[in-house]
C-alpha positions, -999 to 999 in steps of 0.1 A, spaced: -162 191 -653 -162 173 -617 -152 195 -588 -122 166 -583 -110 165 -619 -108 203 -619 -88 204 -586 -65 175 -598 -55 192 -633 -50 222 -614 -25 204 -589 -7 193 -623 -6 231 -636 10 241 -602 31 212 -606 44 228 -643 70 249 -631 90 222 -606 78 196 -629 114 196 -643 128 192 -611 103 164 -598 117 144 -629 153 152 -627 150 138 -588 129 106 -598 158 98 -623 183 101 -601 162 80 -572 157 50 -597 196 49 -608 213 56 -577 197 32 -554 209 21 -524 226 -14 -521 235 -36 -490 269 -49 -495 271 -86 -509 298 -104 -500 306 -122 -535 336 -139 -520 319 -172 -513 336 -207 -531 356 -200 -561 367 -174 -582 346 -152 -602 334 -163 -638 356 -145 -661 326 -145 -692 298 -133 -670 280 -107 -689 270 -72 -672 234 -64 -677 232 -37 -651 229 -3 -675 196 -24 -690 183 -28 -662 187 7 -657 171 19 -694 144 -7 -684 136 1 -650 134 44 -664 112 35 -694 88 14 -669 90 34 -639 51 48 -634 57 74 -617 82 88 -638 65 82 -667 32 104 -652 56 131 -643 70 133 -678 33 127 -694 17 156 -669 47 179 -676 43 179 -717 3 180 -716 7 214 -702 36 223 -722 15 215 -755 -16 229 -740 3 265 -729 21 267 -761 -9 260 -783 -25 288 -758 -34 324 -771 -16 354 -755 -46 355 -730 -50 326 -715 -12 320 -708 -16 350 -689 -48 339 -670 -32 311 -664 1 321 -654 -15 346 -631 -44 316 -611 -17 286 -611 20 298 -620 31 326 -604 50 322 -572 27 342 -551 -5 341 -564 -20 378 -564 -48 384 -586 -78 365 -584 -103 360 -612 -122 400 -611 -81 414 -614 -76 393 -640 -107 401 -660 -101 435 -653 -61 434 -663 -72 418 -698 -98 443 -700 -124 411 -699 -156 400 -687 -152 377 -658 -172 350 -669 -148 352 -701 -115 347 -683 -139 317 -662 -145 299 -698 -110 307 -712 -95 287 -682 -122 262 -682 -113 256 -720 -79 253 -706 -87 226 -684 -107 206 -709 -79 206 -731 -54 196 -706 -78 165 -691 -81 157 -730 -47 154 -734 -41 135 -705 -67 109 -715 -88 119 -686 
């Protein structure tokens, strides 16, 4: 796996916890943009069978939005991928990308699961290969 692929799924796994968050705040951005004031008093009355399409804009623009939708795809890759997950490897991975305040590094690991560090190497590398496959990457 590329050095830049590696470091980009791992940006998405430290992502995971605030993902939730990062989508909540995109939502809100799309539906409660800012509007100058229009000034809809010009000639005449209004028309009295106009039809409101503004909540389908809404749907529309939150199904289409990119960025949202990359959010939501990054954030259920990893879900899948941690739940389908042995015991293990959560905890690798919980431990390298999750927690808060990093502490162990990849010899405290190996040593915490009673592993060989080049076995907690490949069980996070099988991670990551599993994430970029479900991310189409």
């Amino acid at each position: 796996m590329k050095r830049s692929l590696f470091n980009y799924i791992a940006d998405i796994i430290r992502e995971y916890p605030v993902s939730e968050t990062y989508i909540k705040k995109r939502e809100d951005e799309l539906m409660n943009r800012f509007q100058e004031f229009k000034d809809e008093n010009v000639g005449g009355g209004r028309a009295q069978n106009r039809k409101d399409e503004g909540v389908e804009r809404m749907a529309i623009t939150l199904a289409e939005d990119r960025r949202l939708n990359n959010l939501k795809k990054n954030e259920e890759a990893v879900r899948k991928i941690l739940q389908a997950s042995d015991e293990i490897t959560r905890d690798i991975i919980y431990e390298l990308y999750l927690r808060e305040n990093c502490i162990l590094t990849l010899e405290g690991i190996a040593q915490k699961a009673h592993l060989s560090r080049s076995q907690v190497h490949r069980r996070r590398d099988n991670f990551f290969k599993e994430v970029a496959k479900e991310l189409g990457l």
